[in-house]
N, C-alpha and C positions, 0 to 999 in steps of 0.2 A: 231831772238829771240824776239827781241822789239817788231815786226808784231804780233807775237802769242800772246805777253802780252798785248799789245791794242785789241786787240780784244777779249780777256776774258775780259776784262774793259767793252766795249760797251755789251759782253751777260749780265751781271751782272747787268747791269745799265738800261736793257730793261726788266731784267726778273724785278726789284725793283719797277719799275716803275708800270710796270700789274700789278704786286698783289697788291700794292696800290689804282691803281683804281676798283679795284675788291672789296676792301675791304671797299671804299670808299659807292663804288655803294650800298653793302652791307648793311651798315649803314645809307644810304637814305633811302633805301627800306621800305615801310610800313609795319608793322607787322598788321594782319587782326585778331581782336578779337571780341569777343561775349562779349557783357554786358548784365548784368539785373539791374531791380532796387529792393530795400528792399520791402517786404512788412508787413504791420504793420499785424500782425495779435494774438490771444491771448498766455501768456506766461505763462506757471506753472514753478514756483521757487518749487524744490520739497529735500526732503532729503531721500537718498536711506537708508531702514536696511533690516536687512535679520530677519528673524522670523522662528516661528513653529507653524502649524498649531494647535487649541487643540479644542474640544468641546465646546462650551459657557454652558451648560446643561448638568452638569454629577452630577448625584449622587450616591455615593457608601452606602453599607449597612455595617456596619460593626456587630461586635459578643455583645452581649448583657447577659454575664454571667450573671448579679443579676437576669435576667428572666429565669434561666433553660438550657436545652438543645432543640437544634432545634430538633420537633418534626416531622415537613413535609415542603418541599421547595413545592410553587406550581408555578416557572415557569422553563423554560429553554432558553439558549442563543440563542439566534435569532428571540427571541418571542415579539411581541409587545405589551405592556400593557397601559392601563389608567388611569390617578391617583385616588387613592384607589383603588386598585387593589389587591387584598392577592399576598403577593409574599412567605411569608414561616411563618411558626408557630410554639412557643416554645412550651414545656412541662414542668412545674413546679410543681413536688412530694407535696411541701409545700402546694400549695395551691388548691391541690389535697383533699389532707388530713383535710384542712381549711374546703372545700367545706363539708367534710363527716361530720367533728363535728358538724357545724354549721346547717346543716338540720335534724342529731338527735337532735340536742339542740332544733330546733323549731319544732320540733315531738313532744319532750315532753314537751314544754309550751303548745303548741294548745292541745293536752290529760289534761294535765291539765285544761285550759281556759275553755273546752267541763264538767270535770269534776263540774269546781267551777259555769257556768252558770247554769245547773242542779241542783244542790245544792240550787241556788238562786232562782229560780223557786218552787222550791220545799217548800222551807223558805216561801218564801210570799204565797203559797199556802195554808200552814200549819195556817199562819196569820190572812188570810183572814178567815180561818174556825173558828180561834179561837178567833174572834175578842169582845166575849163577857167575857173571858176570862181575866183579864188586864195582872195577873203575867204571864200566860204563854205567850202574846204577847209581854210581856218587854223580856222575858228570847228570845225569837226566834226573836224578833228583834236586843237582841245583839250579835244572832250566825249571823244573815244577816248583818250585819256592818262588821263583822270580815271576811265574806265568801265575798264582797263588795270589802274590803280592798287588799285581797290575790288575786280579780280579776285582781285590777288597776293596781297590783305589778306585777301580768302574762302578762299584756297585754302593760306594760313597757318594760317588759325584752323580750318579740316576738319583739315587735318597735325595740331595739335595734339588736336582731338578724336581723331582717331583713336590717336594717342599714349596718351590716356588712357582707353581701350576697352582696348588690349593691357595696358596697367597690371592695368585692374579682370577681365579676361581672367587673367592672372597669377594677381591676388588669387581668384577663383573655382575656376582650378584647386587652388587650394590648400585649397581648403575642403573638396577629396574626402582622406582619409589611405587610404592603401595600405601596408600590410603592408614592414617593411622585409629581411624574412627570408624564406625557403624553411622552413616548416612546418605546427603544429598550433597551431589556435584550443584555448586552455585556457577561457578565460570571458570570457565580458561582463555585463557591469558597467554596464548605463543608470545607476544611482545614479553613479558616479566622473563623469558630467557635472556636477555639484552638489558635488561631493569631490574636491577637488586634490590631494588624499593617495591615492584610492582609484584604479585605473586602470580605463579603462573597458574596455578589452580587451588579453587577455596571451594572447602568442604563442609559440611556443618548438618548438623542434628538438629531437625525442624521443630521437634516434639519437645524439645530443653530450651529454656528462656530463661532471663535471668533481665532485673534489671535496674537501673542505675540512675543515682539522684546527688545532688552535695546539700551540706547541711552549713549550720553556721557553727561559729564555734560555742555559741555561746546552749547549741540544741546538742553535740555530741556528748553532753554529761550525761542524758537524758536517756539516752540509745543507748541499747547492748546487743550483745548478737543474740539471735534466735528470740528477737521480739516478733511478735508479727505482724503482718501487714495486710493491708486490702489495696489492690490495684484495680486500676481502672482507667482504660484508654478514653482516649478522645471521642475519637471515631467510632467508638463502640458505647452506644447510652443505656443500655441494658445487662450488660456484663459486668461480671466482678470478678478478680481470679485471688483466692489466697497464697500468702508468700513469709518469707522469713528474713530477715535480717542475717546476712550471711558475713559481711565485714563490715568493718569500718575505717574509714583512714585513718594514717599516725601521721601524715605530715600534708599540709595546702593542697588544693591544686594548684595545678600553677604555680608554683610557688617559687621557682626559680626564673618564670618568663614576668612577674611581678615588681618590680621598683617599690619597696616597702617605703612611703613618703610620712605617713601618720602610724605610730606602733599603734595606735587605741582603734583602727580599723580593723571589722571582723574577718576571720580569715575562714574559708568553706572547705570542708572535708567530703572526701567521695564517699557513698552510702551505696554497699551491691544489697540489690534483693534477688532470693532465688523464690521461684515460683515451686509450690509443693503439691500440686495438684499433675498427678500421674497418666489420667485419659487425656492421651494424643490430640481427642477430638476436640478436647478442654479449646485445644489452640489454634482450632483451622482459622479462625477470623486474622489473628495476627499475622503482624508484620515487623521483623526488624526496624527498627527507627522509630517507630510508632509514638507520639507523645506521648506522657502517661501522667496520671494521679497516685499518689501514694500514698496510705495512709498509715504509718508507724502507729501500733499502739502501746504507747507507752504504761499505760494502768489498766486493769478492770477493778471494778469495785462495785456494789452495789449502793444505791444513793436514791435521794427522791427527788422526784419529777413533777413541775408542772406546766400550763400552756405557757407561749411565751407570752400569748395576749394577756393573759393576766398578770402581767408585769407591766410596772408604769416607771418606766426608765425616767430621770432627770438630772441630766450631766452626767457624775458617778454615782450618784443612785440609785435605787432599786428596792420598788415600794410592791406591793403586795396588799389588797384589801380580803381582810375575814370579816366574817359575820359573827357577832356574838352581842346575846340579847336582846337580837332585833335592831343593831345597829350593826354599821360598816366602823372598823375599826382597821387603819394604814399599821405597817408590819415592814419595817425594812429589813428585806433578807440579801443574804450575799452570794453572788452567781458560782456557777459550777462548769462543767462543759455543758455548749448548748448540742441539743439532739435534736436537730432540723427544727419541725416545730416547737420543742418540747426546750426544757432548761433544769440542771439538775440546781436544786437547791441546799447549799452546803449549810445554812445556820439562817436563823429565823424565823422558821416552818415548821410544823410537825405534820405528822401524816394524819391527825386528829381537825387539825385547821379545816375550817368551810371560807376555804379561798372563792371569790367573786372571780369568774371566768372571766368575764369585761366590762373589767371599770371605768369606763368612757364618760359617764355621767354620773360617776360614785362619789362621794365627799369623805371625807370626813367628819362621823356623829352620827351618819345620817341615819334614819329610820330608813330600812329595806324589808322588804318582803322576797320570802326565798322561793322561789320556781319549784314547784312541782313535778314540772317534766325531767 
């Protein structure tokens, strides 16, 4: 019995023994890792918002009761026009009727005017024959004063007709509306003559975009105009369109359909961006309404970068393994903007550092060997 318990003694004490050195060996062992170094290269600090695409160039036409009824539209949707262009024309009875008095009125001054210079002619005619005469040239010189008088007074009251021709002249051309822009007919709208809400025809420049985001308030410190931007639709995964920061709001949106219940709630500002890229062709994909991506860049700076795999997050941490003297040696550095893969690294790093690409298996002390490839 004691024979059998010594010698489970001695297995036990040989097997402790191996895996100790096994485990030992283990722990010598060098772990073989890839480093890189940082490289300084340029950094955009940006602030992401989501937007909607909208026209920079729209004009609508709205209904124009004190001018009548529309008489004739003269284009259609999808039609391109130039500015002054007719696009549609009232009919107004009143000034219809203006037109008809006003040209019998000056029918019968000019009848007249023809009647009283005849008359005058005929007076100094009569004049001249009798000029040996004195009473009858006093009596016919005071019908020609009087026929003189009646002309000045006909050829005031044509002046003022005429006056009020170019007036109703005025008012008529205005009853034609012409397009105030260089574009595309989007719709017409006969109802918006009966809807002073609805327009009766929207025009707009297909080639001009502009578009539009709110911010918080605590991000419009950060924003100025003519920062720039990168856009980028939804719908479109390949595309990017450059743009500018064109305004920025000074008061909520909404701000008045709001019931302010908490002061310490953020309040959001509208944000326009204009697109500054000039070929037309830039913009055949879009569409008014379009979702969009925005990205404001608030800074460039040049800054250093590494992967983000060789970053070992823990909580608010952010560790970093170098190599030096054959050992991995932790580094906590402090983050910067991330660059998709990449992360810029504001303190902790130099570009001198042999950072470990992927410290998965790295410790702390440990003895590495550094990759070749």
């Amino acid at each position: 019995m004691k024979r059998k318990i010594f010698i489970t003694v001695i297995i036990v004490f040989i097997v402790v023994v191996f895996s100790f050195n096994v485990l030992k060996a283990k722990n010598t062992e060098d772990v073989t890792v890839e480093v890189i170094y940082g490289e300084e290269e340029e950094v955009k600090e940006t602030l992401s918002i989501p937007g909607v695409l909208e026209l920079k160039n729209e004009e609508k036409i709205y209904s124009e009761t004190e001018k009548g009824t529309v008489k004739e539209v003269f284009v259609k949707a999808g039609e391109k026009v130039k500015q002054g262009d007719p696009v549609l024309e009232y009919e107004d009875q009143n000034l219809s009727k203006e037109r008809r008095q006003h040209n019998l009125s000056l029918q019968s001054v000019e009848l007249s005017l023809e009647s009283l210079y005849k008359q005058k002619h005929s007076l100094q005619d009569q004049i001249h024959k009798a000029k040996e005469d004195k009473e009858v040239v006093t009596q016919l010189t005071t019908e020609l004063d009087q026929v003189e008088f009646e002309l000045h007074n006909a050829q005031i009251e044509k002046d003022k007709i005429m006056l009020e021709l170019e007036t109703l002249n005025t008012k008529e051309e205005e009853l034609e509306v012409t397009s105030p822009i260089d574009g595309t007919v989007l719709t017409v709208n006969l109802k918006g003559s009966q809807d002073m809400n609805e327009p009766m025809v929207t025009i707009a420049n297909l080639s001009q975009y502009s578009a539009s985001g709110v911010v918080g308030e605590d991000e419009t410190v950060h924003i100025k105009e003519n920062d720039e931007a990168v856009i980028q639709a939804d719908v479109i995964d390949d595309k990017k369109w450059a743009g500018e920061v064109k305004s920025i709001g000074y008061t909520p949106v909404n701000s008045d359909a709001v019931e302010v219940q908490d002061d310490r709630a953020s309040k959001q500002y509208a944000v326009d961006i204009e697109f500054t890229e000039d070929e037309q062709e830039q913009y055949e994909q879009l569409k008014p309404g379009f979702k969009l991506l925005i990205d404001i860049i608030l800074e460039k700076r040049r800054g250093l970068t590494i992967p983000r795999e060789s970053v070992v997050c823990e909580g608010q941490s952010h560790t970093v393994f170098v190599v030096e003297d054959g050992k991995a040696v932790s580094k906590e550095v402090e983050y910067g903007v991330r660059l998709g893969e990449k992360v810029e690294v504001i303190s902790g790093l130099t570009g001198e550092d042999a950072v470990v690409r992927n410290p998965e298996h790295v410790k702390e002390g440990m003895e590495v060997e550094v990759s070749n490839d």
